[in-house]
DSSP file (Angstrom, degrees, kcal/mol; ACC not computed):
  #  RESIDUE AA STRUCTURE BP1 BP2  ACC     N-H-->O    O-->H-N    N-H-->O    O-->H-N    TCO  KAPPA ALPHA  PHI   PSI    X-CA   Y-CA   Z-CA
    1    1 A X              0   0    0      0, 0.0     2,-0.5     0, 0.0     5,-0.1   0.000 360.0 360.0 360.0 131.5    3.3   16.0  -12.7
    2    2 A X        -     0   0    0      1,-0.1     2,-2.1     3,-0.1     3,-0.3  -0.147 360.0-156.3 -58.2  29.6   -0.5   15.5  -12.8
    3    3 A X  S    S+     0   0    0     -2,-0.5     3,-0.2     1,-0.3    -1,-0.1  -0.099  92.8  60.6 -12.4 -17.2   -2.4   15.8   -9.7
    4    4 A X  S    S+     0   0    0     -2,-2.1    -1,-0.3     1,-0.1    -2,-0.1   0.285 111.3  36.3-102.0   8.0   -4.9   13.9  -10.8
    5    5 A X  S    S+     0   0    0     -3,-0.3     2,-0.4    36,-0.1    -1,-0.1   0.353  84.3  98.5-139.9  35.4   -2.8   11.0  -11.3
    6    6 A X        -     0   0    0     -3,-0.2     2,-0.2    36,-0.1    37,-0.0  -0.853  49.6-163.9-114.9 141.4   -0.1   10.7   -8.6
    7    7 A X        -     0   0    0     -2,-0.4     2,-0.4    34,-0.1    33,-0.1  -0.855  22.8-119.5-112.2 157.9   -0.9    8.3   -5.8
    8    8 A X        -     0   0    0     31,-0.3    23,-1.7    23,-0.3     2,-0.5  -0.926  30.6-167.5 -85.5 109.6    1.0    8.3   -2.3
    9    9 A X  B     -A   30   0A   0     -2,-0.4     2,-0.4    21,-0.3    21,-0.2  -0.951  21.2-130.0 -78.1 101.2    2.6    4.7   -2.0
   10   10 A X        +     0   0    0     19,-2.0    18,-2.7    -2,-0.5    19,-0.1  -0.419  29.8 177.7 -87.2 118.3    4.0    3.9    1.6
   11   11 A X        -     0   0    0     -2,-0.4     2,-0.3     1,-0.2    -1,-0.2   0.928  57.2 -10.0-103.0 -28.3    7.4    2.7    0.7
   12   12 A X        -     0   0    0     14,-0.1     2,-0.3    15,-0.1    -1,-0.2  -0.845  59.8-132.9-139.1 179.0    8.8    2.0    4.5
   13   13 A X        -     0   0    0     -2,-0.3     4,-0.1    -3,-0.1     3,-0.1  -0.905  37.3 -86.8-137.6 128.8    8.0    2.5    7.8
   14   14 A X    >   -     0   0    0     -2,-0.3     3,-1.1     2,-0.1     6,-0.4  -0.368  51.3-115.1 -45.6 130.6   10.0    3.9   10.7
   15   15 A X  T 3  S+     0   0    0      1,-0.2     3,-0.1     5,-0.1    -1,-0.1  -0.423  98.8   9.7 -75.8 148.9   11.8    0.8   12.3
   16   16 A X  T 3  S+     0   0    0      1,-0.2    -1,-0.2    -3,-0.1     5,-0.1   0.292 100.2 144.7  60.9   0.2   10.3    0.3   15.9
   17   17 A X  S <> S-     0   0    0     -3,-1.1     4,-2.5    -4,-0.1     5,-0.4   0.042  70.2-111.5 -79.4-172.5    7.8    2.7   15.3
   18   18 A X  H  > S+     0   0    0      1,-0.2     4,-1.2     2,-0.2     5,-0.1   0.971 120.9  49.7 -70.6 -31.1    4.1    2.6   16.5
   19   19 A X  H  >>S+     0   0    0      1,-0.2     4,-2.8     2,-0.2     6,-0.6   0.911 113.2  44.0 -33.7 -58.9    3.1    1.9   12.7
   20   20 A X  H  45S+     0   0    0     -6,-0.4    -2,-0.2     2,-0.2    -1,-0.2   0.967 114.4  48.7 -62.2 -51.0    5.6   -0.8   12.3
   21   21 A X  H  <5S+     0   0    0     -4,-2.5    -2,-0.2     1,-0.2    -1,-0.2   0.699 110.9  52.2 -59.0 -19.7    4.6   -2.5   15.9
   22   22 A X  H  <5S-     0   0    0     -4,-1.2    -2,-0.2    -5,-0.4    -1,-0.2   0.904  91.4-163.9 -80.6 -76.3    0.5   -2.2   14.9
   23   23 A X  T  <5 +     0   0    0     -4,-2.8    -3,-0.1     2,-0.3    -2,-0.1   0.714  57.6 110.2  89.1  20.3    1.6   -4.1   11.7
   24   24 A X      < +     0   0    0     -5,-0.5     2,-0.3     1,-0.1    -4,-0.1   0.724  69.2  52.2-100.2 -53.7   -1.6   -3.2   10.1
   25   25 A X  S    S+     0   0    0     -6,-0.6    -2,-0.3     1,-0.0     2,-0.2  -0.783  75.6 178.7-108.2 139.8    0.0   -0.5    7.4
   26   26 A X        -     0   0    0     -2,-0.3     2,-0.4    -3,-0.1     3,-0.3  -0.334  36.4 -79.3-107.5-165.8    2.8   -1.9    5.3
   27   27 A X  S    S+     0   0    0     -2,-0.2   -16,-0.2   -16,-0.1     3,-0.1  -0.818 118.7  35.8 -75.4 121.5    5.4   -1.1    2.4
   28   28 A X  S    S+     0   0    0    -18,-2.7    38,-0.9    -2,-0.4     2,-0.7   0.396  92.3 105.0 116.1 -19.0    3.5   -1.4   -0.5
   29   29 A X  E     - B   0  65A   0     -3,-0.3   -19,-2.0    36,-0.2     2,-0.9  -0.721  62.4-105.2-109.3 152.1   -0.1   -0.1    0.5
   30   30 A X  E     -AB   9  64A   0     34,-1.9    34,-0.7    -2,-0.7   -21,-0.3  -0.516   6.4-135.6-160.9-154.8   -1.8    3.1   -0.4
   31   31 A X  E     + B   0  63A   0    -23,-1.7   -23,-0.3    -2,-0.9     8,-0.3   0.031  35.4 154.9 -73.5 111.2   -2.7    6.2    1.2
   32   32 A X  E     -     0   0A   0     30,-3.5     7,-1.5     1,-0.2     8,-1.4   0.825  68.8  -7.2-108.0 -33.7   -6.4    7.1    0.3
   33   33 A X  E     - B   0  62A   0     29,-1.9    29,-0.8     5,-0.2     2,-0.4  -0.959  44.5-150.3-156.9 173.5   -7.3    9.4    3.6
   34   34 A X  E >  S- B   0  61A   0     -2,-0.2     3,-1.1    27,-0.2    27,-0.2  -0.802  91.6 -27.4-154.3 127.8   -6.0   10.6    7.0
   35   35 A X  T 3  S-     0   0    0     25,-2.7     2,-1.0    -2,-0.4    26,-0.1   0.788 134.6 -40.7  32.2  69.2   -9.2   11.4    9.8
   36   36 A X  T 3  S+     0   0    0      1,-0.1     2,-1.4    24,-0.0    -1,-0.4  -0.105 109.1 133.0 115.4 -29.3  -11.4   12.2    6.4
   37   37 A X    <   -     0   0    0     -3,-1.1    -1,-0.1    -2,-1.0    -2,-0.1  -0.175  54.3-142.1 -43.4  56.3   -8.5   14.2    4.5
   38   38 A X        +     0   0    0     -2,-1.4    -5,-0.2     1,-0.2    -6,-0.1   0.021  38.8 160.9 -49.2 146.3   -8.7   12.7    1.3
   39   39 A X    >   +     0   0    0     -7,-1.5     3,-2.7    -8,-0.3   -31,-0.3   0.129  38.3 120.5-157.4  -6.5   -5.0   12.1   -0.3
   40   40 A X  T 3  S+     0   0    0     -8,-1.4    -8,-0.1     1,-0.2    -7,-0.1   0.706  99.4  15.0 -47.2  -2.9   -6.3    9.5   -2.8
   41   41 A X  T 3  S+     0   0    0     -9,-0.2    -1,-0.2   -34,-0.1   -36,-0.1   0.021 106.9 144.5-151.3  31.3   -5.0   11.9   -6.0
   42   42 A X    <   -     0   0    0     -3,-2.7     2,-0.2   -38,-0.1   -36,-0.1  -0.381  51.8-126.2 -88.2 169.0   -2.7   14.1   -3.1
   43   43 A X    >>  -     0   0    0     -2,-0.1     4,-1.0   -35,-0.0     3,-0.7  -0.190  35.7-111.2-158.4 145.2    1.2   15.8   -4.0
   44   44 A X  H >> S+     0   0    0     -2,-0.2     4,-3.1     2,-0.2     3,-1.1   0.929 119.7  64.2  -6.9 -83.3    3.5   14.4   -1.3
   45   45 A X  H 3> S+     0   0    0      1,-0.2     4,-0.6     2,-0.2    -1,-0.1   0.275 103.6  44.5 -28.0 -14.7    3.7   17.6   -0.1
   46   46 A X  H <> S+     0   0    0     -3,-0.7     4,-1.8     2,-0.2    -1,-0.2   0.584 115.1  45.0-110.8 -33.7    0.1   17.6    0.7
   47   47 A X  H <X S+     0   0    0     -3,-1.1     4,-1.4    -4,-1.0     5,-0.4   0.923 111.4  55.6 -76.1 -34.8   -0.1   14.2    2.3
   48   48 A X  H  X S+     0   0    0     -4,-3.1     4,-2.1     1,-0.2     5,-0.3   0.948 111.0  46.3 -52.8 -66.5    3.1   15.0    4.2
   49   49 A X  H  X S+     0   0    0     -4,-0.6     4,-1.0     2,-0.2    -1,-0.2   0.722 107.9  51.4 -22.9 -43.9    1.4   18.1    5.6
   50   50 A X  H >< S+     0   0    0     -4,-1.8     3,-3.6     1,-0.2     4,-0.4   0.897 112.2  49.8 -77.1 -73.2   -1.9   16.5    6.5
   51   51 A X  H 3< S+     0   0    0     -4,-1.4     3,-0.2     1,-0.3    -2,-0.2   0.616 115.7  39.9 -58.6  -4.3    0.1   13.7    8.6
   52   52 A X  H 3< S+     0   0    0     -4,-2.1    -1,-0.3    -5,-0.4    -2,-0.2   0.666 112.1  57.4 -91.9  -6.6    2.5   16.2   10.5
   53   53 A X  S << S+     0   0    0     -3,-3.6     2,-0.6    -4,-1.0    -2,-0.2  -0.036  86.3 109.6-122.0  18.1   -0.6   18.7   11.1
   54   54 A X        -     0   0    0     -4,-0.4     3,-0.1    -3,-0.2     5,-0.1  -0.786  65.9-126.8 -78.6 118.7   -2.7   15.6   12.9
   55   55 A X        -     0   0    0     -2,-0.6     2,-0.3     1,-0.1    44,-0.1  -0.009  34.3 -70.5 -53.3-179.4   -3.2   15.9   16.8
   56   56 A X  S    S+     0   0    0     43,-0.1     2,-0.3    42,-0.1    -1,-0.1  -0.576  94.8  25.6 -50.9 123.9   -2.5   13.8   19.3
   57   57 A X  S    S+     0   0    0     -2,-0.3     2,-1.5    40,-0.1    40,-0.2  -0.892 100.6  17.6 111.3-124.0   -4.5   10.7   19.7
   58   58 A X        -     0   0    0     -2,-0.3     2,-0.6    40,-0.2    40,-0.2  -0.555  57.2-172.6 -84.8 108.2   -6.5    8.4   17.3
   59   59 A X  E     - C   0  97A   0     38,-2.3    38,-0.6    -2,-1.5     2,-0.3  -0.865  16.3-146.6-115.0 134.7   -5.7    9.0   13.9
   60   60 A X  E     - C   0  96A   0     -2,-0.6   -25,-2.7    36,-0.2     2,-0.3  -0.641  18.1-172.9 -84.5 126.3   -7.8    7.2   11.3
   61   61 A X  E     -BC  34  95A   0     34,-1.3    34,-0.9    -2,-0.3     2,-0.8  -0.842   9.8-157.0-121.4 148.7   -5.3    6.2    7.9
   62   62 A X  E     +BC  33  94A   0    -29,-0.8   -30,-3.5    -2,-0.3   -29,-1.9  -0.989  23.7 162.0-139.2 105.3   -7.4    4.8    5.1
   63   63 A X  E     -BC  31  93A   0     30,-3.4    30,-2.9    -2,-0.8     2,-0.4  -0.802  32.1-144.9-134.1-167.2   -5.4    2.7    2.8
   64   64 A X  E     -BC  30  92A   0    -34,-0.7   -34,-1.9    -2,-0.3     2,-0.6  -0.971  21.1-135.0-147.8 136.0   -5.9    0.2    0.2
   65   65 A X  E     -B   29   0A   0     26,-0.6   -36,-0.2    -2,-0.4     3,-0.1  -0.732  32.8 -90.3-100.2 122.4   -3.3   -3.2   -0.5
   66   66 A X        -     0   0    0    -38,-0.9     2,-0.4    -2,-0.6    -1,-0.1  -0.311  39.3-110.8 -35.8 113.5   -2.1   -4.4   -3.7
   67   67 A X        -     0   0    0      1,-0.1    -1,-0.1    -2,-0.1     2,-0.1  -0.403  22.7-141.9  55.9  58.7   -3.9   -6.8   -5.4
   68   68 A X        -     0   0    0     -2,-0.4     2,-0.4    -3,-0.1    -1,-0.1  -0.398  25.0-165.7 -72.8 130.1   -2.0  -10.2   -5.3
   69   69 A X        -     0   0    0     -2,-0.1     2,-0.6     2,-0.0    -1,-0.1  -0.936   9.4-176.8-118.8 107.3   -2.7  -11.8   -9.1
   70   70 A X    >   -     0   0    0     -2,-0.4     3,-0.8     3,-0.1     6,-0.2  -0.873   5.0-170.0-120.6 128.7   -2.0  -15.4   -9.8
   71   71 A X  T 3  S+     0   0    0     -2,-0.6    -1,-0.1     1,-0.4     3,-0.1  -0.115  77.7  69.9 -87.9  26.6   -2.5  -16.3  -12.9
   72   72 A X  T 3  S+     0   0    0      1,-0.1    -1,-0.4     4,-0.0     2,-0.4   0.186  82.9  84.0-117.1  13.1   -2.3  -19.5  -12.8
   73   73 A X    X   -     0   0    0     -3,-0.8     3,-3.4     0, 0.0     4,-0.3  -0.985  69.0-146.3 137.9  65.6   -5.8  -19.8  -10.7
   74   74 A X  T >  S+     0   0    0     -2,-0.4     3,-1.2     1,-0.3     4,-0.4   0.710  95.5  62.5 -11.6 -38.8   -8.6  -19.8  -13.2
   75   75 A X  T 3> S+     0   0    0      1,-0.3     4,-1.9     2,-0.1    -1,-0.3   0.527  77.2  89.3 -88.6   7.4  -10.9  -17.7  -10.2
   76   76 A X  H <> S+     0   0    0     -3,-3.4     4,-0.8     2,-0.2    -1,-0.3   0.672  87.8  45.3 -83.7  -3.9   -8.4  -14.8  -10.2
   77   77 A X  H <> S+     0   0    0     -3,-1.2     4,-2.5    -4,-0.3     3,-0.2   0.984 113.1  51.8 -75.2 -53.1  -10.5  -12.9  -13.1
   78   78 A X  H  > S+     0   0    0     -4,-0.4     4,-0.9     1,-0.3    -2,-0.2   0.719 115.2  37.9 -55.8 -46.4  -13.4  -13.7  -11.4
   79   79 A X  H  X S+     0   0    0     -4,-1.9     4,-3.0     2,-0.2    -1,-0.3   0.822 108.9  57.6 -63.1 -34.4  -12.0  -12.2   -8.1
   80   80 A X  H >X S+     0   0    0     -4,-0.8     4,-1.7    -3,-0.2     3,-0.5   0.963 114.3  50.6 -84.1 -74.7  -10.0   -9.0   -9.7
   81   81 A X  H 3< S+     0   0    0     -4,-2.5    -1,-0.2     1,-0.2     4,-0.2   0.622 113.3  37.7 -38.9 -28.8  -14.1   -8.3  -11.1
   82   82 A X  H >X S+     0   0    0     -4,-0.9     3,-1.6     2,-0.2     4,-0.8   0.902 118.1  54.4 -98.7 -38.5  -16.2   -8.6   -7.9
   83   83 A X  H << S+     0   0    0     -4,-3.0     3,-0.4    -3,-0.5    -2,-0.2   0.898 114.4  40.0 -57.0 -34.8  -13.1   -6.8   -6.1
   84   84 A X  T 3< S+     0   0    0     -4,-1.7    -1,-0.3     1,-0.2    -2,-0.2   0.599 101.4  67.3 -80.1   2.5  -13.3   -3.9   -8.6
   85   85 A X  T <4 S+     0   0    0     -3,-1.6     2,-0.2    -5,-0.2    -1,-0.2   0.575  92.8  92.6 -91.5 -17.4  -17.1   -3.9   -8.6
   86   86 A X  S  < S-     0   0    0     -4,-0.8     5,-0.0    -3,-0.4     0, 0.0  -0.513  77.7-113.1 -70.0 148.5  -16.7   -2.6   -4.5
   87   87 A X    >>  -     0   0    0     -2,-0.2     4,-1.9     1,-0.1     3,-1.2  -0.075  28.8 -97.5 -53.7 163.3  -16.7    0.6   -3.4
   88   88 A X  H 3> S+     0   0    0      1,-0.3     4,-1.3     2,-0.2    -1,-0.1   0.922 123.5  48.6 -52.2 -48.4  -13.6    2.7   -1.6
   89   89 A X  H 34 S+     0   0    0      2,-0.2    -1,-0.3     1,-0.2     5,-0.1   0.073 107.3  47.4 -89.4  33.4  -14.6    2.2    1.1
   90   90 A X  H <4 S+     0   0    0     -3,-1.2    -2,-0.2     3,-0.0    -1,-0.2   0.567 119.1  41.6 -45.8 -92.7  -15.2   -1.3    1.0
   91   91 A X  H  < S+     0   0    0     -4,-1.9   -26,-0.6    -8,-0.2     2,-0.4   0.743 104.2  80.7 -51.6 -29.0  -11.7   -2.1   -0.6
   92   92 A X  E  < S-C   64   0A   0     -4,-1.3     2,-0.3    -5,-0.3   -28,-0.3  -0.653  76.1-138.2-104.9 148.7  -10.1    0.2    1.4
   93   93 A X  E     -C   63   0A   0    -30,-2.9   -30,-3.4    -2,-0.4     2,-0.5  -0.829  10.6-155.4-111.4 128.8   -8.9   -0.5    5.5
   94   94 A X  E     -C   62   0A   0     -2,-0.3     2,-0.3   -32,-0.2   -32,-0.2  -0.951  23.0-164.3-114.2 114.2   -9.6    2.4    7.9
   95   95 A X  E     -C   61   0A   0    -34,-0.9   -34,-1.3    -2,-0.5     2,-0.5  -0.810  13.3-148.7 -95.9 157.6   -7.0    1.9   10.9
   96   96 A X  E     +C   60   0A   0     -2,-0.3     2,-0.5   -36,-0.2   -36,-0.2  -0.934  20.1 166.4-126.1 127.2   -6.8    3.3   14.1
   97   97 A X  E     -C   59   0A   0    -38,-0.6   -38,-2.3    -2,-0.5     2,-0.2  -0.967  29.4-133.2-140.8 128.9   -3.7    3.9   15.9
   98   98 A X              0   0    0     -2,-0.5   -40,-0.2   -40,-0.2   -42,-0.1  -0.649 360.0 360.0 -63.0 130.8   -2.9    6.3   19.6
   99   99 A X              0   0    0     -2,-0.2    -1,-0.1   -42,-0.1   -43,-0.1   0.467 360.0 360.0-122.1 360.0   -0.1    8.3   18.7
């Protein structure tokens, strides 16, 4: 596998957990940083690591959400351009959750 071309993909969430209850991070978005750790081009294994090796208390998740396209909407080209013309940090949602 390439490292420079795997993304981390959140495919579920712990049921009842404080993740799920915020409702902020879904199935489906993904993982770009964790308190400044970047993980945008990370292993599993590396993102797993940074999120069990985080302390207690605010951790900052940086993700980014798929891109709903309908193509039946003339203004979605026009949208998918000015959205890729933003930065990462722009595009991308920095939450804060106590754990």
């Amino acid at each position: 596998m390439n490292p420079g071309h795997t993304v981390i993909v959140i495919r579920s969430l712990v049921a009842g957990g404080l993740a799920e209850r915020d409702g902020r991070l879904l199935p489906g978005d993904r993982l770009m940083f964790v308190n400044g750790t970047d993980l945008s081009h990370a292993s599993l294994d590396q993102a797993v690591r940074v999120l069990k090796s985080t302390a207690l208390g605010i951790v900052r998740i940086g993700v980014t959400k798929p891109l709903m396209v309908n193509f039946s909407d003339p203004f979605t080209i026009s949208s998918i351009h000015k959205s890729n013309n933003r930065n990462l940090e722009q595009c991308g949602r920095n939450l804060e959750s106590e754990i």
